[in-house]
N, C-alpha and C positions, 0 to 999 in steps of 0.2 A: 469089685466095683467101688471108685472110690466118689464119696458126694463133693459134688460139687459147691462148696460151703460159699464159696465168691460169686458166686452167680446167683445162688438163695439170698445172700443178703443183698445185692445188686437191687433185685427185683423186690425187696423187702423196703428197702430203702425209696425208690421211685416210686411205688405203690402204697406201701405201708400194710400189705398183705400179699400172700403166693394163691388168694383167691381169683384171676386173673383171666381172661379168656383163652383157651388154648391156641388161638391162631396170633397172638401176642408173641412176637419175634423172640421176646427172650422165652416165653415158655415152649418154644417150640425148641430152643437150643436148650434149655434144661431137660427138657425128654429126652432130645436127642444123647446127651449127654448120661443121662441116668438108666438111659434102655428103656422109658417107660413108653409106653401106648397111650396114644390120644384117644379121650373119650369121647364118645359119641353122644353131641347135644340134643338134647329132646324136648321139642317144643312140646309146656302142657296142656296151651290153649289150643292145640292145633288136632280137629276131630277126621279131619277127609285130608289123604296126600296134595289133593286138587285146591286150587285157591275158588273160595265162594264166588257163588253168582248172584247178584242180587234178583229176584224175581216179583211180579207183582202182588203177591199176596203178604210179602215179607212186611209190609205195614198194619196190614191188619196182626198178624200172630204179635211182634212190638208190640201194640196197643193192646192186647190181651193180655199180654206178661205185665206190662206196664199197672194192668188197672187191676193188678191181685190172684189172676185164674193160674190154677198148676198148670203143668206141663198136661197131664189128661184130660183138664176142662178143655184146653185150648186146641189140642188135636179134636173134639166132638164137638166145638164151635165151629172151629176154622175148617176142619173134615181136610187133615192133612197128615203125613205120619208121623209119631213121636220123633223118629230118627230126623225130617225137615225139621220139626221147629224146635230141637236140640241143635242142630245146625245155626238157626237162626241164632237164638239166645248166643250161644258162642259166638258167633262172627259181627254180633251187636253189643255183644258183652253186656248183657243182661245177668239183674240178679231177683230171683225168684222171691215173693212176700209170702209169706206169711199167713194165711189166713186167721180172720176173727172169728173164733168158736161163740163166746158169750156176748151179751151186751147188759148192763149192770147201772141203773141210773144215767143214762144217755151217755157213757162210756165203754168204749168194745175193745175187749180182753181178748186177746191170744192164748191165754191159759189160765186156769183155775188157781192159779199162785198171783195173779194179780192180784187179788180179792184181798190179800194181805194189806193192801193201800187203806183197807176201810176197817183194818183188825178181824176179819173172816177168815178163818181158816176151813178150806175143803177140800178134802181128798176125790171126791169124787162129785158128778153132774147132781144126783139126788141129795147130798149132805149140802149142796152150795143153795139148791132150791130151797131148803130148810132153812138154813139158817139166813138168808136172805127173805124169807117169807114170801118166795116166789116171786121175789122181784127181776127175779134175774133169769132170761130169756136167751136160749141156748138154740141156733141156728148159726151157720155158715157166713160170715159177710166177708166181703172179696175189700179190696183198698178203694174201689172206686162206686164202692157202696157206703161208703163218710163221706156226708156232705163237707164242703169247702167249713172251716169253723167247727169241725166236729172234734170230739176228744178220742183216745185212743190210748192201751197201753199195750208196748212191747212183751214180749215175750221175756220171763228172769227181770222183768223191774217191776217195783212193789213199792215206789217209793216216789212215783213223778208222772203225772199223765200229760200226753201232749197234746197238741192241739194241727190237725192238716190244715 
């Protein structure tokens, strides 16, 4: 087999890479060419063969993802099955928050490494209790439990709280 070096640089040249679609006229004549087999493209957002259908409940599940509840809050709100509103999220392109474990001087922490913001350091729910002298009040809060004006810190930042 010999390469086809003029047609590699062809398509180097017009493109400026052989990273290229394979239904792209010259890479289909470079396969042809070299004996290779066309790969088979696989879409990753794509979960059902079938194209979605939109249905009436699909706003309400949104507005759940939207206001902070996981994927099991919102099946035993909405009373639908994980596999529907894993459909949903995908075909809305939705992305899943985060929830608030702490809240820390009217500041709500995603994680006990926040704490670092205020030189606290805690490995764990009872060391962070202590050394905050239980100011710091540890329950569950969703995204759309901060008020408009409220502050927040991201999960891995220690260094900047923001404001919804």
């Amino acid at each position: 087999m010999t390469i086809p070096y003029d047609l590699i640089h062809e398509i180097e040249a017009k493109y400026g890479t052989l990273n290229i679609p394979d239904s792209n006229p010259l890479m289909i004549e470079l396969h042809h060419e070299t004996g290779a087999k066309v790969r088979k493209q696989r879409n990753p957002r794509k979960v059902c063969p079938y194209k979605y259908k939109s249905h009436y409940y699909d706003d309400q599940i949104v507005q759940l993802i939207k206001d902070g509840y996981s994927i099991g809050e919102t099946t035993s709100i909405a009373g639908h099955a994980r596999q529907t509103v894993n459909l949903i999220i995908d075909h809305y392109h939705l992305r899943l928050r985060l929830p608030f474990i702490y809240q820390y001087q009217d500041v709500y922490l995603s994680s006990l490494s926040n704490l670092a913001y205020w030189g606290i350091k805690a490995r764990s729910t009872e060391s962070a209790k202590r050394r905050t002298h239980g100011e710091i009040m540890v329950k569950k809060f969703h995204w759309c439990d901060i008020s408009i004006g409220g502050k927040y810190m991201i999960n891995g930042n220690d260094t900047e709280i923001f404001v919804k």
